[in-house]
C-alpha positions in Angstrom: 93.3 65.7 140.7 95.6 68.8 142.0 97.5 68.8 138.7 94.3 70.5 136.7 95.3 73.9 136.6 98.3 72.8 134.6 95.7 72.3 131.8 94.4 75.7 132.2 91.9 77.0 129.8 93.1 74.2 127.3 96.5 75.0 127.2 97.1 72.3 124.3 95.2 74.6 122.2 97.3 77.4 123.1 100.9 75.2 121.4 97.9 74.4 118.0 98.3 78.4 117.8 101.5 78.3 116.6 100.8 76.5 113.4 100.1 80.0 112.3 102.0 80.9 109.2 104.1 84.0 109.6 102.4 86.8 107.2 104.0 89.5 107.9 107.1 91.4 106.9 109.8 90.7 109.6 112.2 94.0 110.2 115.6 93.1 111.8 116.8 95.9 113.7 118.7 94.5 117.1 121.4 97.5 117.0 122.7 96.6 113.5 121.1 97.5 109.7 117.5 97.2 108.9 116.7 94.6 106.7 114.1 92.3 105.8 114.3 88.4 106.0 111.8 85.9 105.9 109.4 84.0 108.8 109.4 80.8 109.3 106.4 79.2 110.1 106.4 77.9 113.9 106.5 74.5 113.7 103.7 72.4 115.7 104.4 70.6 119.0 102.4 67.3 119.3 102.9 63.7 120.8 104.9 65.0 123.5 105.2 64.0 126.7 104.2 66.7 129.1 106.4 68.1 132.0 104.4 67.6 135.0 104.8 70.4 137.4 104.3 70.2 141.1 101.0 69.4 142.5 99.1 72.2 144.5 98.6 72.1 148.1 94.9 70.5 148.6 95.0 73.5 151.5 95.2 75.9 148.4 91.5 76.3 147.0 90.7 79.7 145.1 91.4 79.0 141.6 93.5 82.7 142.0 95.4 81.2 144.7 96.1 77.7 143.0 97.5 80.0 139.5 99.7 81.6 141.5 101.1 79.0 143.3 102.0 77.1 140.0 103.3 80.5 138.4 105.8 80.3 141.2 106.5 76.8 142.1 106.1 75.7 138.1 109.5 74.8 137.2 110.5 73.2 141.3 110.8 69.4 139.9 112.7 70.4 136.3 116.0 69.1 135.8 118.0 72.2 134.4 121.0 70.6 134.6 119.9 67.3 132.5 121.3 68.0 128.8 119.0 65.2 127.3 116.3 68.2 127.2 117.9 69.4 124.6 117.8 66.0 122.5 113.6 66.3 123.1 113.1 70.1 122.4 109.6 69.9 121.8 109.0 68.6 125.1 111.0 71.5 127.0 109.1 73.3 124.3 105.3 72.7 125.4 106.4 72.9 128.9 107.2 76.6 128.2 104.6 77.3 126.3 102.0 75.9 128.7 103.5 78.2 131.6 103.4 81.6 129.3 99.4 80.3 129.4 99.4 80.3 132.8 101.5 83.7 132.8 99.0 85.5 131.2 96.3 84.0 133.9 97.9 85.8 137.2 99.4 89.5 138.0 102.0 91.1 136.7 104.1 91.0 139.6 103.4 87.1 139.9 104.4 87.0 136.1 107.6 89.1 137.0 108.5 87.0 139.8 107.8 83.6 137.9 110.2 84.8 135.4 113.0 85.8 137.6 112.3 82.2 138.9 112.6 80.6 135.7 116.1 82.0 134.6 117.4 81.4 138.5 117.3 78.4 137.7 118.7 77.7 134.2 121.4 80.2 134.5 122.4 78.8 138.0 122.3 75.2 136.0 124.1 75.5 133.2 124.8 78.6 130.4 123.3 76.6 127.5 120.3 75.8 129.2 119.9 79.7 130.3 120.7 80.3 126.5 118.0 77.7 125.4 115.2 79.4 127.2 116.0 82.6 126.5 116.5 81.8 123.1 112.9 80.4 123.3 111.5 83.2 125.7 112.2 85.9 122.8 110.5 83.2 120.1 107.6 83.0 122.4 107.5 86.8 123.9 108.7 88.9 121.2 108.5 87.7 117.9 105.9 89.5 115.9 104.0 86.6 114.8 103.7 84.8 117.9 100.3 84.3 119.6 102.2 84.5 122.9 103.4 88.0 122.6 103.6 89.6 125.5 105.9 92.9 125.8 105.2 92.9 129.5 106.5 90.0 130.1 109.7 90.2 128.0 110.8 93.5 129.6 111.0 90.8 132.7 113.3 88.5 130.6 115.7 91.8 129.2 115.8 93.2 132.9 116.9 90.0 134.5 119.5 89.7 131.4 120.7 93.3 131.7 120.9 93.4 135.1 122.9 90.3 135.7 126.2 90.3 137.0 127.0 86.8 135.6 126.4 87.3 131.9 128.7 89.3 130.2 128.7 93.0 128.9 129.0 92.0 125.2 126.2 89.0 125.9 123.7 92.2 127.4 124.1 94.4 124.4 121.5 92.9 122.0 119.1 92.5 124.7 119.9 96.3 126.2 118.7 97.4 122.6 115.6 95.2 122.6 114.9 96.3 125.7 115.4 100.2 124.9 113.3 99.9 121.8 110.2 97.9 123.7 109.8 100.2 126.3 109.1 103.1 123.7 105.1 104.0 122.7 104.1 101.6 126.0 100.0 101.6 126.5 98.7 104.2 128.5 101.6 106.6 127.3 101.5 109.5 125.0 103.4 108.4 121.7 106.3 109.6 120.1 105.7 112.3 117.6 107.2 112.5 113.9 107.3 114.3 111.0 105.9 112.3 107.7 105.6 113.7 104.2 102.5 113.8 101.9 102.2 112.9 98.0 102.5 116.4 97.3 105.5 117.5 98.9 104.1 118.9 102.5 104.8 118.1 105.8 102.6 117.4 108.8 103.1 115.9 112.3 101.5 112.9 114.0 100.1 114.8 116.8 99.0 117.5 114.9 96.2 114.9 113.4 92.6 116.6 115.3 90.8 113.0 115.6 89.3 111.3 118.3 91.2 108.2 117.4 93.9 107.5 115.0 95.1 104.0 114.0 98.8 104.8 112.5 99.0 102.0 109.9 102.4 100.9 109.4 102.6 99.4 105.8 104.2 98.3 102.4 102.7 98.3 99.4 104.7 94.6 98.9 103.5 93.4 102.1 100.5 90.6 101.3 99.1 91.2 104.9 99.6 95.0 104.5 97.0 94.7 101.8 94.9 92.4 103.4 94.6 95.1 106.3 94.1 98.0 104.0 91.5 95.4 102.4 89.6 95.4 106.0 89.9 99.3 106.7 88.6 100.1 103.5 85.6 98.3 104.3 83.7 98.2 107.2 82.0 100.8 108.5 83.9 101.2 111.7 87.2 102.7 110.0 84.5 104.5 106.8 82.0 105.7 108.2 83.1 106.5 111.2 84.0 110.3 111.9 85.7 109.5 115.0 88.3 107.8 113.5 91.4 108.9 111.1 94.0 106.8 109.4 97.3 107.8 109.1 99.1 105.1 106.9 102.8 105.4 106.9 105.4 104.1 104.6 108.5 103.8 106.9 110.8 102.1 104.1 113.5 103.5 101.2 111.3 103.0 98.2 109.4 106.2 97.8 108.6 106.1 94.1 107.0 102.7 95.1 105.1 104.3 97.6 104.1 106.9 94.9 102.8 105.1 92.9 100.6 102.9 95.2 96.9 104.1 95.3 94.9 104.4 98.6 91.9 105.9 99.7 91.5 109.6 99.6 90.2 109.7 102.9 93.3 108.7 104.6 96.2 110.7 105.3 98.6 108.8 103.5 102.7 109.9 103.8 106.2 108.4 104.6 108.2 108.2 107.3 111.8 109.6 107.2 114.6 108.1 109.0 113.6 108.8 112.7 110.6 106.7 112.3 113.1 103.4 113.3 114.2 105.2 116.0 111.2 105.7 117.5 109.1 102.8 116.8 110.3 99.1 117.6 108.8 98.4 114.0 109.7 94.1 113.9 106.9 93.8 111.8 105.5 95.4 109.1 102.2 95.7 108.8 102.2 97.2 112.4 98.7 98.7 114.1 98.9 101.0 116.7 95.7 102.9 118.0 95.7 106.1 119.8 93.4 108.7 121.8 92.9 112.3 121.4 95.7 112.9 122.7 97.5 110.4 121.6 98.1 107.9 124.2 98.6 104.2 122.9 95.3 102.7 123.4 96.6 99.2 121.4 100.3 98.4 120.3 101.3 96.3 117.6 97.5 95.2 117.5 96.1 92.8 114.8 93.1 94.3 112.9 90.6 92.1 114.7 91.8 94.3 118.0 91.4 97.4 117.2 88.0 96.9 115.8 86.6 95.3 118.7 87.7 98.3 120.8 85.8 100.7 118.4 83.0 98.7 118.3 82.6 99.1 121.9 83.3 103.0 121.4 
């Protein structure tokens, strides 16, 4: 009867998200060329049998209390060291994905602490194991298309890895770039500021946009879910008819004369990025939503659609 917040929220629901198909454009960029590749689609975890993680102390009774005792004590009976997890991957799987649940349920610093925790553990086990999770944390936390993104909470995972002195300098260089290229255009912060070009030859500047909120639409004229998003900010009322609002969408690929010759609505402001844009962005995906303030603080980051209109529905 102590093991319910394990089941938080319906957790299981949280491993049926992942049946999502990946529709966007994934962008590789981890330090090496840009180029893009194809997503799988996440494959569905059922008819597994559950990791069951330590019972709470019946002295323990706010539910606030209970969530952070499991965010810390989550992983105390879970064999690291047993390599049969790795023959039964779905299992180790749903156990993961049911604590990122309960993650997203307690502070920051409890989320911080629970993740330091959690790779304590497997790297002090065994290197494969820390691999495994790692490898899954950055499926779970930082893929584009994952309903578990947090970037929060992978800046936890890269700063454990980069800070390490038992994983080696070459084995911290991919996640030293992820970790460079998360931490730029964080909420709350003012965003970086380009150059981008118009049809007809000019140039303007991101922050030189007067608005009292601009969503910078990241997009491809290839990209299905680009133009299912330029679909949904062509029509409703929130992003047309709404004089608070501006929308700068940006081409940030190679193909110009693609770009060219892609129509979209006269009232956007509608250019291409040069080759900064990469620099300054961690663009994974493309389409990618950001919405900003007047003065353009991220408000949203990497947002879906549904996001960003809620927020300016409430405006």
């Amino acid at each position: 009867m102590n093991r319910s917040l394990k089941q938080i929220a319906g957790i299981a629901a949280g491993i049926a998200c992942l049946t999502a198909t990946a529709c966007t454009q994934l962008r590789v960029k981890d330090g090496g060329n840009l180029s893009p590749v194809s997503a799988d689609t996440v494959a569905v975890v059922q008819d597994v049998q559950r990791y069951e993680p330590p019972v709470v102390p019946v002295m323990i009774r706010t539910k606030e209390e209970r969530q952070c005792f499991l965010a810390l004590h989550y992983w105390n009976d879970f064999d690291f060291a047993d390599t049969t997890h790795f023959s039964k991957p779905e299992a180790t799987e749903q156990a993961l994905a049911d604590y990122l649940y309960l993650l997203g349920e307690v502070s920051t610093d409890i989320s911080r602490q629970g993740i330091s925790l959690l790779l304590d553990k497997a790297l002090t086990a065994d290197s494969t194991m820390f691999a495994h999770f790692t490898g899954l944390l950055e499926h779970y936390l930082y893929e584009p298309n994952s309903p578990y993104r947090n970037d929060v909470a992978y800046i936890a995972v890269l700063e454990y890895i980069t800070a390490s002195l038992q994983i080696s300098k070459t084995d911290k260089l991919r996640p030293a770039y992820q970790l460079k290229m998360i931490r730029k255009n964080r909420i709350g912060e003012r965003t970086a500021d380009f150059t981008y070009t118009l049809k007809d030859g000019s140039q303007r500047t991101l922050h030189g946009i007067r608005s009292e909120y601009t969503v910078l639409f990241f997009n491809n004229p290839d990209c299905e879910e680009c133009r299912r998003i330029k679909a949904v900010l062509t029509e409703l009322d929130v992003f047309v008819r709404n004089p608070a609002v501006t929308i700068l969408s940006l081409y940030p690929d190679e193909d110009v004369e693609l770009w060219r010759r892609t129509p979209y609505p006269d009232s956007w402001i509608n250019g291409y990025g040069n080759a900064d844009i990469d620099k300054l962005y961690d663009l994974r995906a493309i389409p990618s939503l950001y919405l900003l303030d007047k003065e353009k603080r991220v408000v949203l980051k990497n947002a879906p659609i549904e996001a960003i209109i809620d927020y300016l529905n409430q405006y």
